[in-house]
C-alpha positions in Angstrom: 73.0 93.0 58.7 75.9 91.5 56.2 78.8 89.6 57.7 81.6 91.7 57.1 84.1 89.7 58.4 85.6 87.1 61.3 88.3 88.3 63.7 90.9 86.2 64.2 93.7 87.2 67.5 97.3 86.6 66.2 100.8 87.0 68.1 102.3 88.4 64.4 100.2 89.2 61.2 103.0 88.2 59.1 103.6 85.2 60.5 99.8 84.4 60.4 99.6 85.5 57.0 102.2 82.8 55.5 100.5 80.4 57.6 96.9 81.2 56.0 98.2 81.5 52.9 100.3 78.1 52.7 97.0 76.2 54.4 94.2 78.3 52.3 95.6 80.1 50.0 94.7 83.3 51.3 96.4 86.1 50.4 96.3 89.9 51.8 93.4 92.4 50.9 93.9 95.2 53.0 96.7 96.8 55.9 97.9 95.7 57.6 96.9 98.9 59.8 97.8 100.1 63.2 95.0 101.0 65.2 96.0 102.5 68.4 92.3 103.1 69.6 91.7 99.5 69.3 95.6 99.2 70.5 96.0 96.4 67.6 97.3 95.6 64.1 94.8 94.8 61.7 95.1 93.1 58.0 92.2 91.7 56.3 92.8 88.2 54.5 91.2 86.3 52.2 90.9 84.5 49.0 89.7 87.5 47.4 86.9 85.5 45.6 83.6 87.4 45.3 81.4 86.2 48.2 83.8 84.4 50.2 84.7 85.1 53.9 87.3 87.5 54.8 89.4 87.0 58.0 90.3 90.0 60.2 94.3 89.2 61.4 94.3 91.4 64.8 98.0 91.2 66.6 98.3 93.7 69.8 100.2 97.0 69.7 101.7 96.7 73.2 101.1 93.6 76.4 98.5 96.0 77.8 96.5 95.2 74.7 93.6 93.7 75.0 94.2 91.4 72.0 97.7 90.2 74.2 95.2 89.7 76.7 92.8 87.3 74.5 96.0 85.7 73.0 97.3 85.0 77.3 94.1 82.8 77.2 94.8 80.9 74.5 92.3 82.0 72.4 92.5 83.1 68.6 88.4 82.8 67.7 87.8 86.2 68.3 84.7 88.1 67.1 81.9 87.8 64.2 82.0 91.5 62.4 78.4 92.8 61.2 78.1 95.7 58.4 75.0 98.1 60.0 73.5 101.0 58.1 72.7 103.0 62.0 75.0 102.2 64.2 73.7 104.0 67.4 70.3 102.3 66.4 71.8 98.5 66.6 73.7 99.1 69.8 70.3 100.3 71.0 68.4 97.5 69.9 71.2 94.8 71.4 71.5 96.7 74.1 67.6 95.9 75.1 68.1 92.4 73.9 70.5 92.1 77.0 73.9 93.0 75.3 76.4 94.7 76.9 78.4 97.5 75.0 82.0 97.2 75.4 82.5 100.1 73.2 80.8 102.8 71.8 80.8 103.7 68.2 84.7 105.4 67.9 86.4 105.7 64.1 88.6 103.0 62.5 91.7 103.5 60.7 91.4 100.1 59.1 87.2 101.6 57.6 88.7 105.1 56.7 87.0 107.0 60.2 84.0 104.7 59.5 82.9 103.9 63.0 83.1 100.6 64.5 81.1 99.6 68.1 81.7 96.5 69.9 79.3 94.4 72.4 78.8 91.2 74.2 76.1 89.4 73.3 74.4 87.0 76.2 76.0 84.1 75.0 78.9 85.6 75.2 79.5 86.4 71.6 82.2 89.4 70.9 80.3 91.0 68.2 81.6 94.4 66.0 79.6 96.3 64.2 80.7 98.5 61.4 78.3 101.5 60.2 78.1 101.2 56.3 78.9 104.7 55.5 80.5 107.7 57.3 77.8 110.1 59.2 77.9 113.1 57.1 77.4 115.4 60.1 80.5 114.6 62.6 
């Protein structure tokens, strides 16, 4: 498993982004999209230096969002993003490592139909996982 990127809850991407970019630096690499599966906005930030972190900006598409939910909380830390080559075989192993599975693997708009699954770890941890490459037979 690769890092693929750090999720980071926002009210307003744009806003967000001039912030990250006057602190860091950072500058937009991808979107921003709009997801209404995942009911967010997504835009993916970074320095765009080989090897270094990118941050995943997610704003909600509506108040029943559950981004608007995580931002009512005061929270913006918002999940670690792994890159998996079987999808349905990780959320089976985490899943007998005492994971829950929020959701089950279901295409993204921001990965181009790649599929992206979501669980809760036991500590706790909001985790995404993102299959490397589309399933040829769907």
């Amino acid at each position: 498993m690769l890092i693929d990127h750090l999720g980071v809850a926002v009210a307003d991407i744009e806003k967000a982004l001039e912030t990250y970019a006057d602190l860091f630096g950072y500058k937009l690499l991808r979107g921003p999209y709009d997801d209404p599966t995942q009911q967010a906005r997504v835009a993916f930030i970074g320095s765009g230096q080989e090897g270094d972190v990118v941050l995943e900006l997610i704003a909600p598409l509506g108040d029943d969002s559950h981004v608007a939910r995580t931002l009512a909380k005061g929270v913006s830390a918002y999940h670690v993003c792994y890159e998996v080559e079987d999808i349905e075989k990780t959320l089976e192993e985490f899943r007998g490592k005492g994971s829950i599975i929020v959701s089950n693997p279901v295409p993204a708009v921001a990965y181009d139909g790649r599929r992206i699954a979501w669980v809760l770890t036991p500590t706790r941890q909001l985790t995404e996982f993102v299959e490397r490459s589309a399933p040829m037979d769907r």
